[in-house]
C-alpha positions as CSV (number, residue, x, y, z in Angstrom):
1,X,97.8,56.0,95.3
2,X,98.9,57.1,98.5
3,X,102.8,57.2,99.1
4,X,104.8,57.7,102.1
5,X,107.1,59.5,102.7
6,X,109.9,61.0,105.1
7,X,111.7,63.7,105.7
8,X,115.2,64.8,106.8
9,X,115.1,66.9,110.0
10,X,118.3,69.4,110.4
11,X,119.5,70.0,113.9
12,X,120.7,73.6,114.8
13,X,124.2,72.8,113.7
14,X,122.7,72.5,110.2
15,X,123.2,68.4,110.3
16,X,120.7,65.8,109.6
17,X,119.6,64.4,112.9
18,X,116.3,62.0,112.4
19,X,113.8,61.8,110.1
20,X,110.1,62.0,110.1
21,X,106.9,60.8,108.2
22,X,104.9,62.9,106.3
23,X,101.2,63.3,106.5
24,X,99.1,62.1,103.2
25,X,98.7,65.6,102.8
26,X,102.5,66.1,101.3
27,X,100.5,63.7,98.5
28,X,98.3,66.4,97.4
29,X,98.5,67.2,93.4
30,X,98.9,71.1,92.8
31,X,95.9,72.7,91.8
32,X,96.8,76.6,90.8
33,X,92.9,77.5,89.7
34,X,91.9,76.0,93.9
35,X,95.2,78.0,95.4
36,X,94.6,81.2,93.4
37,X,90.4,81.0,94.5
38,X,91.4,80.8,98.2
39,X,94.0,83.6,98.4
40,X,91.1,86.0,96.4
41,X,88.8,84.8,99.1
42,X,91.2,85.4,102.2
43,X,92.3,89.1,100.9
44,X,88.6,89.4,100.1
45,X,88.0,89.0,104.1
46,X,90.4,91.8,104.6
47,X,88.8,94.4,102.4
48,X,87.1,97.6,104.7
49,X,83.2,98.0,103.7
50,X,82.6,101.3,101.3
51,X,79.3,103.3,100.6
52,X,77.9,106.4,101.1
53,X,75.4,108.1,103.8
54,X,72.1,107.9,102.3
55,X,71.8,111.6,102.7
56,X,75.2,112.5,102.1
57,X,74.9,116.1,100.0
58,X,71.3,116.6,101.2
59,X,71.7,118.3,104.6
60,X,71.4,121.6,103.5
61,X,68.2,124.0,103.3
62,X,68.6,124.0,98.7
63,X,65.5,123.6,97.0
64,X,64.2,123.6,93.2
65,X,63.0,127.2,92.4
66,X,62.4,126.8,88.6
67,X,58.7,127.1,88.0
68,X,56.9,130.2,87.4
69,X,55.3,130.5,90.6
70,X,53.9,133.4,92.6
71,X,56.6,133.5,95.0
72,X,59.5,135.8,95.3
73,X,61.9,132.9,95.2
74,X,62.5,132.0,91.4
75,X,65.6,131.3,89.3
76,X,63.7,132.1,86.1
77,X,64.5,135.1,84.5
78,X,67.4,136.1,87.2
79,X,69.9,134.7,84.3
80,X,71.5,131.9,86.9
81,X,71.3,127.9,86.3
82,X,67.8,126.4,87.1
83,X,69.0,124.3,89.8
84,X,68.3,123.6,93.5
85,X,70.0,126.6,95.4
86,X,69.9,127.2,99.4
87,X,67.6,129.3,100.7
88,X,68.7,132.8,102.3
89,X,67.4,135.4,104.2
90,X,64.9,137.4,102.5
91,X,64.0,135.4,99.8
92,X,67.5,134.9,98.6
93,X,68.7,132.4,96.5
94,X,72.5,130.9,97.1
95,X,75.1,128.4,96.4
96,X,74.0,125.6,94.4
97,X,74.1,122.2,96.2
98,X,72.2,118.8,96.8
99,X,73.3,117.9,92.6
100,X,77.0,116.1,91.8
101,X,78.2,118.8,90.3
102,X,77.9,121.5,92.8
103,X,80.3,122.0,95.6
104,X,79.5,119.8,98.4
105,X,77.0,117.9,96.5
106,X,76.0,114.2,95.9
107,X,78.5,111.8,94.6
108,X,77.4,110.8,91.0
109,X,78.2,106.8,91.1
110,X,79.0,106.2,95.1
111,X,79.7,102.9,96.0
112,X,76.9,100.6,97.0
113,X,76.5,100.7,100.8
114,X,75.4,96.8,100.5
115,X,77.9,95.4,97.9
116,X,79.1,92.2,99.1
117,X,83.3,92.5,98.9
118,X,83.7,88.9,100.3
119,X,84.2,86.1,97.3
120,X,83.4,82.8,99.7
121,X,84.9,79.6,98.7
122,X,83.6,76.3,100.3
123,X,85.4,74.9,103.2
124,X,85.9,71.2,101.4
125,X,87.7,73.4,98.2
126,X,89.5,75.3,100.1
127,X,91.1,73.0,102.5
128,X,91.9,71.2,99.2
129,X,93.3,74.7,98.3
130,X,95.4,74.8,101.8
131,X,96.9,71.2,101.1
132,X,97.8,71.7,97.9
133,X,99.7,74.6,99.0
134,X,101.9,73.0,101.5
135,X,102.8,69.7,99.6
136,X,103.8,71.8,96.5
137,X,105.5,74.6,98.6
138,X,109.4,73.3,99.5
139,X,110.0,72.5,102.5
140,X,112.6,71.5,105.2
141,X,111.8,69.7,108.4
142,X,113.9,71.6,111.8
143,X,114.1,70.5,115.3
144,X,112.2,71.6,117.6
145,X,114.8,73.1,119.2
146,X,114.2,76.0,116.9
147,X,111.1,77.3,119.2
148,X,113.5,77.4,122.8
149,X,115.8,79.7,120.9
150,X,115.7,83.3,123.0
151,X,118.0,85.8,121.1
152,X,117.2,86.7,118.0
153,X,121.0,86.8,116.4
154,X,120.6,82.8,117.7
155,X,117.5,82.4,115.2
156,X,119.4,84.7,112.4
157,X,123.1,82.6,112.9
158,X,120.6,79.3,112.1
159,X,119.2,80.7,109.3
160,X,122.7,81.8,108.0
161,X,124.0,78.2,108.2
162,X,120.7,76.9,106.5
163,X,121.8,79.1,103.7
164,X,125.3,78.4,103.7
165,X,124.1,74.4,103.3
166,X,121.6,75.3,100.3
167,X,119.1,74.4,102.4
168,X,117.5,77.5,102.1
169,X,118.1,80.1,99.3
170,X,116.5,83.1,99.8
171,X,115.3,86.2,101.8
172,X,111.6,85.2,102.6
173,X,111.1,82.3,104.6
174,X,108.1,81.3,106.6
175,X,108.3,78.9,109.7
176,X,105.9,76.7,110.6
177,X,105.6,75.8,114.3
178,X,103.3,73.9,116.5
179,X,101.6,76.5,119.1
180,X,104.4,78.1,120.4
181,X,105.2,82.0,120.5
182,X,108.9,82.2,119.2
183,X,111.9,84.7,118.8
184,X,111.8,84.5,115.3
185,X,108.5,87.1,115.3
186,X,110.8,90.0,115.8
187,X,112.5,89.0,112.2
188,X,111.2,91.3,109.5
189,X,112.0,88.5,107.0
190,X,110.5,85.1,108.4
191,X,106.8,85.3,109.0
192,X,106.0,82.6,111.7
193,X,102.7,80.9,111.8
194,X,101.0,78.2,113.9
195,X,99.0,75.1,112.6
196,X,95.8,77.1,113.8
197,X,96.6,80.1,112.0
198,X,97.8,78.9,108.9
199,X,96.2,80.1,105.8
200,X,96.5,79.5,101.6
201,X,98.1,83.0,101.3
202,X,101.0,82.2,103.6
203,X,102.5,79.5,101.0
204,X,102.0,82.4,98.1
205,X,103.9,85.3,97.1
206,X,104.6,87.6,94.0
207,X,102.5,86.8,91.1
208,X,101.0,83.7,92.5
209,X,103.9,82.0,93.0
210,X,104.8,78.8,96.0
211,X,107.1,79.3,98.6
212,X,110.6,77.8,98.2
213,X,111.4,78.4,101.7
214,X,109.0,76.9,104.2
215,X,110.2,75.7,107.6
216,X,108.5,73.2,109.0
217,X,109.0,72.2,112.7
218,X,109.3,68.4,113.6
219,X,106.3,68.8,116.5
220,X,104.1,70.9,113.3
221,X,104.5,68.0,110.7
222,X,103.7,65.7,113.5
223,X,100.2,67.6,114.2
224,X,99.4,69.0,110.4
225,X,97.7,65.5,110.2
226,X,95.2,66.3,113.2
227,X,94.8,70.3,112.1
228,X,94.5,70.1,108.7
């Protein structure tokens, strides 16, 4: 059953000023297991390719001399390790290399040059993901106003009131707007994002838990409906 619902939106002097209807996303049940699956998939994204050269450790002139052969480069019976050794001048026999235990030598268990990192998630299970995030994240509706805001003590003085009202109740905050570029970027704290941007892992943090302090412009609740 599909419920609607509005929402109070606070002017910059901290007041109630309108309200606003929520998109039938805000009616999306929390699912943990679809929210922890999308933020593994989004970090996964982020993770920098590993491997090794194929012939990492094998640039070098070393060579197996073990066998009794009729050539004046042997390791048996010079009392030294029966393992592949550089070549020197005159039939000498040097550092060991080429095996993982010698100095500049292969790497025993490298990482595979291919290995997939990414853990995909299908785009219907994960925008179920992304909507469960922001119904069951709380929010507060602002004015717009919010985005014309120049100074950044303005956005900070805003934020103080917010607190000041219970509105908000802690250091991290993240703020919604439509498509704007806004002031509040510059604040180490608040971590702005646009509808096109957003993503599962902006609604988490700590040990997998929501956000209690998500901002929500009136213009970005009006559009989630056509983003989302």
């Amino acid at each position: 059953m599909i419920i609607t619902m509005d929402a109070n939106v606070y002017g910059l002097n901290g007041e109630v000023i309108e309200s606003v209807k929520l998109a039938e996303i805000f009616n999306t049940i929390l699912r943990h297991d679809l929210i922890q699956r999308a933020v593994v998939s989004e970090l996964s994204k982020t993770f920098q390719p590993q491997g090794r050269d194929p012939l990492a450790g094998l640039r070098t002139s070393a060579d197996y001399f073990a066998n009794r052969q009729r050539t004046f480069r042997v390791t048996v019976g010079k009392a030294i390790s029966r393992k592949p050794r550089e070549k020197l001048a005159k039939g000498g026999l040097g550092r060991v290399r080429r095996v993982p235990e010698s100095v500049g030598g292969r790497a025993a268990h490298p990482p595979e040059v291919n290995k997939v990192l990414v853990k995909k998630m299908n785009k219907r299970e994960y925008n179920f993901a992304l909507s469960s995030a922001i119904a069951n994240s709380k929010y507060t509706v602002i004015s717009d106003d919010v985005e014309n805001l120049k100074k950044t003590k303005e956005i900070i003085s805003f934020i103080n009131l917010l607190k000041e009202k219970n509105i908000v109740n802690a250091q991290k905050i993240l703020l919604v707007v439509n498509d704007n570029d806004v002031t509040a970027r510059n604040i180490d704290f608040i971590n702005v994002k646009t509808l096109s941007d957003l993503q599962v892992k902006d609604f988490v943090f700590g040990s997998g838990k929501l956000m209690n302090n998500v901002l929500w412009t009136k213009k970005a609740i009006e559009n989630l409906k056509t983003k989302i």
